[in-house]
N, C-alpha and C positions, 0 to 999 in steps of 0.2 A: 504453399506460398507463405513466408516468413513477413508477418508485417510489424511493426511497434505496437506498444499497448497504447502511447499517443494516440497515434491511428486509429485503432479500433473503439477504443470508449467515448463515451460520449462524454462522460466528466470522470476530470481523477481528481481530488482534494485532499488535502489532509488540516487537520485542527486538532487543538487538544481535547484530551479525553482525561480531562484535570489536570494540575498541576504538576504530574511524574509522568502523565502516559500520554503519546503521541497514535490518533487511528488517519487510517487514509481510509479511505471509501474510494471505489470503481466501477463507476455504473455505467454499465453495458448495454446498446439498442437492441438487440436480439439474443433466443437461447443460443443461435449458434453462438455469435458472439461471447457469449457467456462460456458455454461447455468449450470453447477454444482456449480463453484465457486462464479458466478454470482446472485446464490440465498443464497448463503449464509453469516454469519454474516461481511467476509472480504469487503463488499457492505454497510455495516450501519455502516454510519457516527459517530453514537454515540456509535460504538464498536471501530471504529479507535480511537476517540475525548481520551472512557477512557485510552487505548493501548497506546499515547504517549501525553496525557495532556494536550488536549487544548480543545477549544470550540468547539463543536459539528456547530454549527452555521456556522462556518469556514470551516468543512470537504468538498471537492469539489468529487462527487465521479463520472468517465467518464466509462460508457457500454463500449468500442466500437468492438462490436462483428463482424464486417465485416475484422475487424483485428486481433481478438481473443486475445483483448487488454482489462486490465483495468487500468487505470490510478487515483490514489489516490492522492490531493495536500492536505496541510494544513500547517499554519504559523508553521514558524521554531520555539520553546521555547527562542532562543538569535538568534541575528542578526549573520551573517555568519561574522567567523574572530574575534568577538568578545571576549573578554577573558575568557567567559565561555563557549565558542565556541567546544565543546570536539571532535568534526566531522567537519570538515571546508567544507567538500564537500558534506556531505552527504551521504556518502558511505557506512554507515554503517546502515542508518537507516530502512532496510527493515526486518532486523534478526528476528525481533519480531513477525513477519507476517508467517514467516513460518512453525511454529509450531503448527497452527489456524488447527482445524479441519475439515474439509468440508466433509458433508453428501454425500450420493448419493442424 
């Protein structure tokens, strides 16, 4: 059964991780839940890189299942504060992510 990463986590957030780099965090209520989302394409770099435009090369992607955690960074598109800065914190950048479909 195919459900949203919405659905499944309990929190998705994203903030800056300084001034150039933008992480989301995805904390999961169970391993299942975890080993689900964690095989699926929200774990490949180069599905993050197309999703908001940067280089694949860049995408930093963190397991950390003993916290039922994933942590996503990758460079900001503008420097934070900048004039084409449209999100200064970052706070909006995980939106995109939750509509991702994750298999069983």
């Amino acid at each position: 059964m195919t459900a949203s990463l919405g659905a499944l986590a309990s929190l998705v957030r994203s903030k800056n991780a300084g001034p150039f780099w933008i992480t989301i965090d995805i904390l999961l209520p169970d391993s299942a839940c975890f080993d689900r989302v964690s095989r699926s394409r929200i774990t490949d770099a180069r599905a993050i890189a197309e999703l908001y435009g940067v280089d694949a090369r860049h995408v930093k992607v963190f397991l950390l299942a003993e916290l039922l955690a994933i942590k996503i960074s990758f460079p900001r598109p503008v420097k934070q504060g900048s004039l084409h800065d449209r999100d200064m914190h970052a706070g909006q950048q995980y939106v995109p992510l939750l509509d991702i479909p994750v298999g069983d």
